[in-house]
N, CA, C and O atoms as a GROMACS GRO file, in nm:
protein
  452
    1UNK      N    1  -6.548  -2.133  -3.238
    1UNK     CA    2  -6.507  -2.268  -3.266
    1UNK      C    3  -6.618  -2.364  -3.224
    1UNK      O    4  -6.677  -2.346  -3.118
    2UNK      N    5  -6.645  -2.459  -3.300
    2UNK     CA    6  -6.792  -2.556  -3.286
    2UNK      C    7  -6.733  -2.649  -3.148
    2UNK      O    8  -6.640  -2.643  -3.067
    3UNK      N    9  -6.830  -2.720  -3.172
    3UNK     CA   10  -6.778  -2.827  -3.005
    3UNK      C   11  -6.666  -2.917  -3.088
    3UNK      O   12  -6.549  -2.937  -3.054
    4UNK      N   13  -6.728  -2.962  -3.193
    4UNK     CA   14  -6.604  -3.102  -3.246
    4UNK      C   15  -6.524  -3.063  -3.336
    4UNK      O   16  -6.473  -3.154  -3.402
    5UNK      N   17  -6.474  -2.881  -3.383
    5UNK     CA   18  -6.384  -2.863  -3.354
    5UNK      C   19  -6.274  -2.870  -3.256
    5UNK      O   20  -6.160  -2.908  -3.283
    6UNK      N   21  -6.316  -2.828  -3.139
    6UNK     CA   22  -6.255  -2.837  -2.986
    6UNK      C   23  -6.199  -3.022  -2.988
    6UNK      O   24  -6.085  -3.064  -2.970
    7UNK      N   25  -6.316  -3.092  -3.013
    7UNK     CA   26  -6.256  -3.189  -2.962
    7UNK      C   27  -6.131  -3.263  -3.044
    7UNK      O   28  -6.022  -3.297  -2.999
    8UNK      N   29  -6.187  -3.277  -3.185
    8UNK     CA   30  -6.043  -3.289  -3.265
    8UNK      C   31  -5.946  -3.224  -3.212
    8UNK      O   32  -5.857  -3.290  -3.158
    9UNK      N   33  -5.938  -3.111  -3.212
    9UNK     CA   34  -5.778  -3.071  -3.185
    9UNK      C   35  -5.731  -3.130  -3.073
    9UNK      O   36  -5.618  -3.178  -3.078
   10UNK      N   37  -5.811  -3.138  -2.940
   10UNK     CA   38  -5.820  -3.182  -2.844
   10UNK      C   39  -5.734  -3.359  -2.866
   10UNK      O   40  -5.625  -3.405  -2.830
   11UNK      N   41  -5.823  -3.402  -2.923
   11UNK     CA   42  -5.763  -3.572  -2.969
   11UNK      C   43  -5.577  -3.526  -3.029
   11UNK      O   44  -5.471  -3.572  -2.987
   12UNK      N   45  -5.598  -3.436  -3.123
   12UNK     CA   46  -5.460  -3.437  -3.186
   12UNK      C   47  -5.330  -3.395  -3.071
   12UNK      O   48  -5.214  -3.435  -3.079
   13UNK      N   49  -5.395  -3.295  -2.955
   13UNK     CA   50  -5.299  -3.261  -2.857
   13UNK      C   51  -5.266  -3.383  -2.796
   13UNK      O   52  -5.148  -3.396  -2.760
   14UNK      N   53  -5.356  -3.489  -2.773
   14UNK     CA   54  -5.321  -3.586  -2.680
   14UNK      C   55  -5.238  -3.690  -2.724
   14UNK      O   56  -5.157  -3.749  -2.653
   15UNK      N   57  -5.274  -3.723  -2.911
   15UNK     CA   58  -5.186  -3.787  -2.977
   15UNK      C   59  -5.048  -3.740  -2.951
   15UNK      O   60  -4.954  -3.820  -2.947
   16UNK      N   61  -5.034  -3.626  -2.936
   16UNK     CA   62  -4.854  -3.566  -2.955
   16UNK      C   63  -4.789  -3.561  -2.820
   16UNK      O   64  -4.667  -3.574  -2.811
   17UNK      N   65  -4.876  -3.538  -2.697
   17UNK     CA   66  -4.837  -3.524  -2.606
   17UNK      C   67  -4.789  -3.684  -2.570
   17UNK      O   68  -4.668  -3.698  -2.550
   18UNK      N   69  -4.871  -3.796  -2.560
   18UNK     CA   70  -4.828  -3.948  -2.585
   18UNK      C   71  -4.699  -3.952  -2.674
   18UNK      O   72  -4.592  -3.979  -2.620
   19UNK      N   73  -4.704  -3.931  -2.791
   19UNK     CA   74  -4.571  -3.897  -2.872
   19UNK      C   75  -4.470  -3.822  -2.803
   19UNK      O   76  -4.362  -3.879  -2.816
   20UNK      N   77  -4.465  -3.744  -2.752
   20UNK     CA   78  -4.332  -3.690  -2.700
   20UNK      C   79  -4.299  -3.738  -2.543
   20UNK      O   80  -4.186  -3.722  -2.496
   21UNK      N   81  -4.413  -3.799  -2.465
   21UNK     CA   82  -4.368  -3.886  -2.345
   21UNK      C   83  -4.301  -4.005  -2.426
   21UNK      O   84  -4.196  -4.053  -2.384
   22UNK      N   85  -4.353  -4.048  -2.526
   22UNK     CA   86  -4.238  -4.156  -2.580
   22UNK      C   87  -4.103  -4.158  -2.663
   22UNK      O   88  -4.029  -4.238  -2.719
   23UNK      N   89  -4.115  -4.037  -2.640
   23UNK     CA   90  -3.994  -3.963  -2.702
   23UNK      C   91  -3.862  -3.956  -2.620
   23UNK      O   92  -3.750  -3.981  -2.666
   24UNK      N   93  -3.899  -3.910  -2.455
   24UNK     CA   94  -3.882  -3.873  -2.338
   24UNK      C   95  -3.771  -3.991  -2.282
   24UNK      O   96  -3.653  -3.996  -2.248
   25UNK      N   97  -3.901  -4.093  -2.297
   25UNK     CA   98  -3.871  -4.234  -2.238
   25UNK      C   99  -3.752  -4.295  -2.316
   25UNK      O  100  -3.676  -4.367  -2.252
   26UNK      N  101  -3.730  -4.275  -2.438
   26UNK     CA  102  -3.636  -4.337  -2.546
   26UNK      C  103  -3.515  -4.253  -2.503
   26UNK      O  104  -3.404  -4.307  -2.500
   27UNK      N  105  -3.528  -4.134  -2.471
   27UNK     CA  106  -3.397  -4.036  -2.472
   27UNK      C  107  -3.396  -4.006  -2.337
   27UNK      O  108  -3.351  -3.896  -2.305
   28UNK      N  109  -3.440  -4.090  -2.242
   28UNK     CA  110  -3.401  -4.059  -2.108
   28UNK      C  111  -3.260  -4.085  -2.044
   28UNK      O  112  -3.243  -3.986  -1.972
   29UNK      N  113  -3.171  -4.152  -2.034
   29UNK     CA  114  -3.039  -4.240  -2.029
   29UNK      C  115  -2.948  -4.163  -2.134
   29UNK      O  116  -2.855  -4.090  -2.098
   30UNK      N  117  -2.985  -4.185  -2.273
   30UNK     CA  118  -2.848  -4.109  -2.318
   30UNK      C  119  -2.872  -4.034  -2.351
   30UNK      O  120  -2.799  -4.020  -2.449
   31UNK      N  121  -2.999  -3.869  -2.340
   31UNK     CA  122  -2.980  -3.725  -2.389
   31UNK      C  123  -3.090  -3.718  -2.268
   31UNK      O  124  -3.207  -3.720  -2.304
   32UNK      N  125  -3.066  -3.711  -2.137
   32UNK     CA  126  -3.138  -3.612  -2.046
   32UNK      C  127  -3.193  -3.518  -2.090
   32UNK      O  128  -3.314  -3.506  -2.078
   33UNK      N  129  -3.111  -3.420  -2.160
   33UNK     CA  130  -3.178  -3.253  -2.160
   33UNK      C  131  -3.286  -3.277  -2.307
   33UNK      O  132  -3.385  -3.205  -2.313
   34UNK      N  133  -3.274  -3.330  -2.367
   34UNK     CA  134  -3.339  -3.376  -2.489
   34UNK      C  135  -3.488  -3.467  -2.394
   34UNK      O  136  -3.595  -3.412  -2.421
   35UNK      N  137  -3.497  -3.537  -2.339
   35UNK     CA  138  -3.598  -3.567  -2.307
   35UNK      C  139  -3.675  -3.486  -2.141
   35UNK      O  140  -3.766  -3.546  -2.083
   36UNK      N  141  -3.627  -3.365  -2.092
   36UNK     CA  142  -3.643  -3.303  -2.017
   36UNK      C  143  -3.736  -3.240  -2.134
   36UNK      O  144  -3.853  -3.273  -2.116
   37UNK      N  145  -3.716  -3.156  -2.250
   37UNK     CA  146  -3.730  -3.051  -2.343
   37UNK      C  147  -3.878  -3.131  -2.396
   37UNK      O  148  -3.982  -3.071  -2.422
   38UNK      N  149  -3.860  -3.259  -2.404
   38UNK     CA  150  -3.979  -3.376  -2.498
   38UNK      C  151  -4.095  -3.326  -2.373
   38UNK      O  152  -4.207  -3.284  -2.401
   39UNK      N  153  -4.044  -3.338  -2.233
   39UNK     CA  154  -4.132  -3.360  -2.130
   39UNK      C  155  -4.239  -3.192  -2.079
   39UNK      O  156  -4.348  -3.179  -2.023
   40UNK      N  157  -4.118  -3.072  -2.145
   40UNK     CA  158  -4.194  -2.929  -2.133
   40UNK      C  159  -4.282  -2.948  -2.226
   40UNK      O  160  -4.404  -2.935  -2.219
   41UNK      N  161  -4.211  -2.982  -2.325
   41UNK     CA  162  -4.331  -2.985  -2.458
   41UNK      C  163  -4.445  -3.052  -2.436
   41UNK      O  164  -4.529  -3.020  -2.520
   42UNK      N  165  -4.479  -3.122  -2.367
   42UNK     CA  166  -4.553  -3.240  -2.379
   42UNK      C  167  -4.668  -3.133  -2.292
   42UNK      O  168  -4.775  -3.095  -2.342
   43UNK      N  169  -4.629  -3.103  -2.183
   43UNK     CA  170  -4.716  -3.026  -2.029
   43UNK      C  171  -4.805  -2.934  -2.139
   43UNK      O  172  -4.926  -2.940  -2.160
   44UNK      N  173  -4.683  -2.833  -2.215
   44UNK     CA  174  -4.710  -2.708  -2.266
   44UNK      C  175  -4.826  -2.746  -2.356
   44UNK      O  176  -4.915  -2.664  -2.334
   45UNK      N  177  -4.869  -2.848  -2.462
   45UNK     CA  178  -4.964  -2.876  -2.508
   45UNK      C  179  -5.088  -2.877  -2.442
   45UNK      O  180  -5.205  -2.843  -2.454
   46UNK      N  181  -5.005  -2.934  -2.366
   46UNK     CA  182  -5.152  -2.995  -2.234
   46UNK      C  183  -5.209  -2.854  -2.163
   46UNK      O  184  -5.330  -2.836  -2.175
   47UNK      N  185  -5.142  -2.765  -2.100
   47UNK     CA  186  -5.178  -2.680  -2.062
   47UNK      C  187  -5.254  -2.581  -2.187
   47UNK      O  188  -5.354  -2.524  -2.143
   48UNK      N  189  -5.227  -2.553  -2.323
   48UNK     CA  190  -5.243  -2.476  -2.391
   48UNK      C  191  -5.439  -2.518  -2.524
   48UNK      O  192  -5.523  -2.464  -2.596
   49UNK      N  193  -5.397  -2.653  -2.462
   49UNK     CA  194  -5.543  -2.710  -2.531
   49UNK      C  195  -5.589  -2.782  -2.452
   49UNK      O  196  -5.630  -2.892  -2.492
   50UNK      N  197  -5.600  -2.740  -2.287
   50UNK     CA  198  -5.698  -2.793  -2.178
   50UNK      C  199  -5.681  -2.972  -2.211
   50UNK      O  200  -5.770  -3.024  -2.279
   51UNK      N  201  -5.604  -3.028  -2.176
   51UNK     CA  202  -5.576  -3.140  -2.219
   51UNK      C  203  -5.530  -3.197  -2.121
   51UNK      O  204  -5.419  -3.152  -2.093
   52UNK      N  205  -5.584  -3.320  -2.020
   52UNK     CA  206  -5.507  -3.345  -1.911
   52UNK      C  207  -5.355  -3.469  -1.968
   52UNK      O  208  -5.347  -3.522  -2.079
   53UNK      N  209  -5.267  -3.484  -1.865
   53UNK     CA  210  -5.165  -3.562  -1.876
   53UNK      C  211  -5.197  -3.726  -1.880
   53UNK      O  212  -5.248  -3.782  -1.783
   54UNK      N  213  -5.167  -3.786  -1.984
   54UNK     CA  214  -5.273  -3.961  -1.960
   54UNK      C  215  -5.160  -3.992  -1.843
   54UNK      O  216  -5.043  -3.959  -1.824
   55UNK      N  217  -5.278  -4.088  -1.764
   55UNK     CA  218  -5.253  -4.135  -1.652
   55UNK      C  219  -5.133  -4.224  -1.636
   55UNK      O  220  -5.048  -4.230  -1.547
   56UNK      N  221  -5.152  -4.301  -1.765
   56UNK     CA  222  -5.000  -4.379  -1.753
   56UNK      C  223  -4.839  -4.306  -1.740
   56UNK      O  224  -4.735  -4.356  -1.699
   57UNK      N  225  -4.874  -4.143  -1.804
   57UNK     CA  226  -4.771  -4.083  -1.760
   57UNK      C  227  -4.770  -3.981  -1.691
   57UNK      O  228  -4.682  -3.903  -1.728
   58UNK      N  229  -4.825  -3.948  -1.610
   58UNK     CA  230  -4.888  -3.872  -1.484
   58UNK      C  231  -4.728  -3.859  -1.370
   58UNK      O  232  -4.647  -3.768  -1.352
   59UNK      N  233  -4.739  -4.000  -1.314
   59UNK     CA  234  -4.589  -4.013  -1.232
   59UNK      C  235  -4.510  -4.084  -1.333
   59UNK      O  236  -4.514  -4.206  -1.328
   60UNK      N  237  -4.428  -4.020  -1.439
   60UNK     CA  238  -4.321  -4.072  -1.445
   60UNK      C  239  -4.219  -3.930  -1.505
   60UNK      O  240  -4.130  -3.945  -1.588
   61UNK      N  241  -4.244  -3.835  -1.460
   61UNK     CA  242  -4.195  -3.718  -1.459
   61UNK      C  243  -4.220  -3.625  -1.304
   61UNK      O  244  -4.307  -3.628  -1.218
   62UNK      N  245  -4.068  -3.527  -1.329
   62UNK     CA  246  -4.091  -3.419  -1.210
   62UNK      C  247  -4.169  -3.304  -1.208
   62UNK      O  248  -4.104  -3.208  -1.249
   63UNK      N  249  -4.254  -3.283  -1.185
   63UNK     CA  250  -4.349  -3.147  -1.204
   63UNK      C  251  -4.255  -3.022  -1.208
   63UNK      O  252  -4.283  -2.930  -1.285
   64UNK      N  253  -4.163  -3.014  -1.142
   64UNK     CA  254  -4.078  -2.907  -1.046
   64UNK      C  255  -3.961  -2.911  -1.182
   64UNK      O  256  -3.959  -2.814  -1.258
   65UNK      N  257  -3.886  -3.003  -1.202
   65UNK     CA  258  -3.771  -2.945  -1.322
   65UNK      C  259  -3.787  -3.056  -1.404
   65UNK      O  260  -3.692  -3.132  -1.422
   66UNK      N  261  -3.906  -3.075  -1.463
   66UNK     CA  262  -3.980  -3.167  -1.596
   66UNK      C  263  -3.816  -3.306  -1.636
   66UNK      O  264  -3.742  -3.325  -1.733
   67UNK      N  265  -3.827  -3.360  -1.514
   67UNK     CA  266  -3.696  -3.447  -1.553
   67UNK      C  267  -3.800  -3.589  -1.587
   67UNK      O  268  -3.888  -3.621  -1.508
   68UNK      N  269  -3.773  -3.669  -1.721
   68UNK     CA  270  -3.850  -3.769  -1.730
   68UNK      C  271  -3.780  -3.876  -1.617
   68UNK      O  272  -3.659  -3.896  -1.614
   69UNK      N  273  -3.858  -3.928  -1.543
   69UNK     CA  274  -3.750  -4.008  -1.417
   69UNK      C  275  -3.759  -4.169  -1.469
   69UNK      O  276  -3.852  -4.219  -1.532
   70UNK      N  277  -3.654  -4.223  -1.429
   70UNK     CA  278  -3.604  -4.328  -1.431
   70UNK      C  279  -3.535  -4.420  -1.293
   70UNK      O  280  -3.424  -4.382  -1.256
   71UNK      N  281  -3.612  -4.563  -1.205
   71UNK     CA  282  -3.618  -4.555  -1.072
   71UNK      C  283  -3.466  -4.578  -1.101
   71UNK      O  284  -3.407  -4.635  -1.192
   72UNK      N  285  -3.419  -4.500  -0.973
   72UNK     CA  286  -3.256  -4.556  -0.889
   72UNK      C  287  -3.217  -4.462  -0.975
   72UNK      O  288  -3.119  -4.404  -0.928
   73UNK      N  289  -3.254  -4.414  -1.092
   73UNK     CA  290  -3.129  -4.335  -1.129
   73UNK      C  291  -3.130  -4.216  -1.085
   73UNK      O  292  -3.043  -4.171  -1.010
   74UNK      N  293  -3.296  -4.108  -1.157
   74UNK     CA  294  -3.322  -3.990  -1.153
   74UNK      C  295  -3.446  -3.950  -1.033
   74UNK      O  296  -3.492  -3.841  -1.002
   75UNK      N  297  -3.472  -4.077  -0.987
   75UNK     CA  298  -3.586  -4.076  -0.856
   75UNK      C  299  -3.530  -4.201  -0.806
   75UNK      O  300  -3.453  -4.288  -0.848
   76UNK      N  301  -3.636  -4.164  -0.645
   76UNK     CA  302  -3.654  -4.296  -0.560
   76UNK      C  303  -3.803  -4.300  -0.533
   76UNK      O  304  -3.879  -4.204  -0.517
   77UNK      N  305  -3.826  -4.404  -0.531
   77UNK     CA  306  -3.935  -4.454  -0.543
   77UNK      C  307  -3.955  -4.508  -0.368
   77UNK      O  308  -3.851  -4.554  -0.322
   78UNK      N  309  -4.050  -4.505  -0.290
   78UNK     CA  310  -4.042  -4.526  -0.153
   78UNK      C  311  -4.194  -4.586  -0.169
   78UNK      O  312  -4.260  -4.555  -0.268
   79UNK      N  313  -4.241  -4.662  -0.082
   79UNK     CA  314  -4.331  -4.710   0.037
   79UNK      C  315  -4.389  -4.652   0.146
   79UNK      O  316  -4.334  -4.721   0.232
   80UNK      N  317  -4.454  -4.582   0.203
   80UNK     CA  318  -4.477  -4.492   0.324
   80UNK      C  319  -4.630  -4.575   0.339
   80UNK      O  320  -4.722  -4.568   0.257
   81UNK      N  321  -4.628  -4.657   0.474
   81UNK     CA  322  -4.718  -4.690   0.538
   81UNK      C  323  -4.845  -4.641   0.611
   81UNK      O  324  -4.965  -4.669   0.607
   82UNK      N  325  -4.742  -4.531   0.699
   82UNK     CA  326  -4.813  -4.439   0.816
   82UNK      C  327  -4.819  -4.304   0.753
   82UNK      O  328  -4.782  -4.301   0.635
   83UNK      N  329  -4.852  -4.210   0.798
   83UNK     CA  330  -4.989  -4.229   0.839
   83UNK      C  331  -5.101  -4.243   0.764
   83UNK      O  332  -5.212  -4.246   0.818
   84UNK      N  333  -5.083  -4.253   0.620
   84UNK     CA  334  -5.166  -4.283   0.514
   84UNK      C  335  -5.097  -4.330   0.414
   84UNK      O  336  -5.007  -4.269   0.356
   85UNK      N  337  -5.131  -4.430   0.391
   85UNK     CA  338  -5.021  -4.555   0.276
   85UNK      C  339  -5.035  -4.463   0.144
   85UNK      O  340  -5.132  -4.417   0.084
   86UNK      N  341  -4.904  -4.456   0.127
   86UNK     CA  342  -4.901  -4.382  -0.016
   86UNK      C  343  -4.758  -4.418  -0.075
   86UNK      O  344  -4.690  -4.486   0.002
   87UNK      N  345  -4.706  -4.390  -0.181
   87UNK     CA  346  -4.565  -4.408  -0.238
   87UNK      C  347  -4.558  -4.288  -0.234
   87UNK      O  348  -4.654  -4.211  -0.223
   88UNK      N  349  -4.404  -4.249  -0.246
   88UNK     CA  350  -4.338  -4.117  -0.261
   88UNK      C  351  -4.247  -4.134  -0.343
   88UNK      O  352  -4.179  -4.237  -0.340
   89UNK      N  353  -4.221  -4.001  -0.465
   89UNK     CA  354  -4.127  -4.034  -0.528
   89UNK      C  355  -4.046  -3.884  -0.479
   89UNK      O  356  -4.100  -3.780  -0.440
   90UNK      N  357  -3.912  -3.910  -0.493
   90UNK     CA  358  -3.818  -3.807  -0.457
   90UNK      C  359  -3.733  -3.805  -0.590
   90UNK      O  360  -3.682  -3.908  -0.633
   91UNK      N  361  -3.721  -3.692  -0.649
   91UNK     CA  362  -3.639  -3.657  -0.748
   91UNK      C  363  -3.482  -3.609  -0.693
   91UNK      O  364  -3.456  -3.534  -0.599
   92UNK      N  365  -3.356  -3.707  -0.818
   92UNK     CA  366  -3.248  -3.671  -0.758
   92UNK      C  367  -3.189  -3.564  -0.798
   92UNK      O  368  -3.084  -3.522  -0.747
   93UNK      N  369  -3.282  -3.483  -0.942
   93UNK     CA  370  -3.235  -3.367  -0.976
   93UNK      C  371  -3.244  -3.252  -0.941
   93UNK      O  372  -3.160  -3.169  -0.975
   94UNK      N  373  -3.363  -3.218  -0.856
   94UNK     CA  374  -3.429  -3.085  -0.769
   94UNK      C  375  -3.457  -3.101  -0.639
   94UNK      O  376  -3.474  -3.011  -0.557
   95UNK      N  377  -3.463  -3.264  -0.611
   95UNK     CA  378  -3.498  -3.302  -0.437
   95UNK      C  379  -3.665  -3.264  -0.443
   95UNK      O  380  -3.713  -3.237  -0.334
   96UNK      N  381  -3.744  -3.260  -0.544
   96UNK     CA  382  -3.893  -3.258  -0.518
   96UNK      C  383  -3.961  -3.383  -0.484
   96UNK      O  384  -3.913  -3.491  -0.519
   97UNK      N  385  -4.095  -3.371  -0.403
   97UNK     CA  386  -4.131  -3.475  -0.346
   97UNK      C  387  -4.233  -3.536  -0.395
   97UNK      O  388  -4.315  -3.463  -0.340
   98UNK      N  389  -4.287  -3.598  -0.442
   98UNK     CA  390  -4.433  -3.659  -0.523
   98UNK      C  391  -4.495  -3.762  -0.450
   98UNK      O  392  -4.442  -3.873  -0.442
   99UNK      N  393  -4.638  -3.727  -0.376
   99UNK     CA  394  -4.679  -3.883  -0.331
   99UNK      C  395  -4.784  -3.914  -0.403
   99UNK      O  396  -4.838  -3.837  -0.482
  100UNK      N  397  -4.820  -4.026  -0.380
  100UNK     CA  398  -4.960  -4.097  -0.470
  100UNK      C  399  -5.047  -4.218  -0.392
  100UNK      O  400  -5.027  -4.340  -0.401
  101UNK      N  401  -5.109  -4.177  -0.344
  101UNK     CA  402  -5.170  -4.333  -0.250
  101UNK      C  403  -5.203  -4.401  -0.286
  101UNK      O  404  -5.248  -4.393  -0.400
  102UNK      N  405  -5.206  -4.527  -0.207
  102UNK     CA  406  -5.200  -4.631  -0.268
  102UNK      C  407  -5.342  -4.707  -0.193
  102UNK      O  408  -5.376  -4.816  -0.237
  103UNK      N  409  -5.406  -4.656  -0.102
  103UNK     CA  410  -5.507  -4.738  -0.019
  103UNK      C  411  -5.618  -4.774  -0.106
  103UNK      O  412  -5.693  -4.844  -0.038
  104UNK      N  413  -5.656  -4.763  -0.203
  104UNK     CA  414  -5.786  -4.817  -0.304
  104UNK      C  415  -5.738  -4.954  -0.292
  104UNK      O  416  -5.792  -5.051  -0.240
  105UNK      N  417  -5.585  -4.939  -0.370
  105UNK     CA  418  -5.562  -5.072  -0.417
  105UNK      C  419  -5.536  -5.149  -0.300
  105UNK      O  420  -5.554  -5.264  -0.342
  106UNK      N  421  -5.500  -5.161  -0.160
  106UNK     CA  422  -5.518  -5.218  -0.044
  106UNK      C  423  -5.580  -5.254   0.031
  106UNK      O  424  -5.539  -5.324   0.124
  107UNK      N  425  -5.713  -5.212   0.013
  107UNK     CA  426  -5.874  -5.207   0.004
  107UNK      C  427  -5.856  -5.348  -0.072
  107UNK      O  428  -5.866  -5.448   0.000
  108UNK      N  429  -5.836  -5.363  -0.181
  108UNK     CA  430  -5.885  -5.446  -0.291
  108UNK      C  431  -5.845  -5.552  -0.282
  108UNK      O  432  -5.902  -5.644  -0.341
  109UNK      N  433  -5.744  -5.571  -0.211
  109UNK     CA  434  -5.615  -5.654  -0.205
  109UNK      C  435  -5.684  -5.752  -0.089
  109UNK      O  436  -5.703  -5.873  -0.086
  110UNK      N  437  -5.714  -5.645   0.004
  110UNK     CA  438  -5.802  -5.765   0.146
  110UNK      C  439  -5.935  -5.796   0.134
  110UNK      O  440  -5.997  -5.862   0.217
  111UNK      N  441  -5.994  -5.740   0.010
  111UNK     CA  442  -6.133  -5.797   0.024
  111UNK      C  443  -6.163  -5.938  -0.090
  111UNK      O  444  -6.254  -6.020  -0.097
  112UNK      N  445  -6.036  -5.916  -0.172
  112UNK     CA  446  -6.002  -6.020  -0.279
  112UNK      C  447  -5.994  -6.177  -0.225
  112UNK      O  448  -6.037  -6.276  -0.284
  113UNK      N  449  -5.922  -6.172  -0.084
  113UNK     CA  450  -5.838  -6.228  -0.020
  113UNK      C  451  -5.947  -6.339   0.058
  113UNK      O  452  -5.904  -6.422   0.139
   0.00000   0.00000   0.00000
């Protein structure tokens, strides 16, 4: 396979994988298991044509039982200060834990200032 073979397909995985996170998001509230199924599909691309997850939808799913989350309903969303400022998300369908730090942007925040 040439290089820009690779990368086309590459572009087309990422088109669909975007497509079915918005798929996810539409059918999150009234067909859970329908947008759980949007959210395997979506990974399975990704994993199968070396394709990473776009960042905008990175945290808004459970790694652990692919639940597309929604705050207060299907996660909590937390604040954690100490000992290294980060958010945590806790899923209410498996109890998995997700953090993501946040200190770049707190950095940015006091030197703005």
């Amino acid at each position: 396979m040439r290089k820009w073979e690779k990368k086309k397909i590459q572009k087309i995985a990422r088109e669909r994988m975007i497509r079915l996170f918005q798929l996810a998001e539409e059918n999150a509230k009234t067909h859970p298991e329908r947008a759980r199924r949007y959210v395997e599909l979506a990974r399975k691309i990704g994993r199968r044509y070396n394709v990473p997850i776009p960042d905008e939808w990175k945290y808004r799913f459970c790694k652990r039982c692919n639940t597309f989350w929604i705050p207060g309903e299907t996660v909590i969303v937390r604040l954690k200060p100490e000992p290294q400022p980060h958010v945590e998300y806790i899923c209410l369908v498996c109890g998995a834990r997700r953090r993501k730090p946040y200190l770049r942007e707190k950095k940015n925040q006091t030197t703005a200032q």
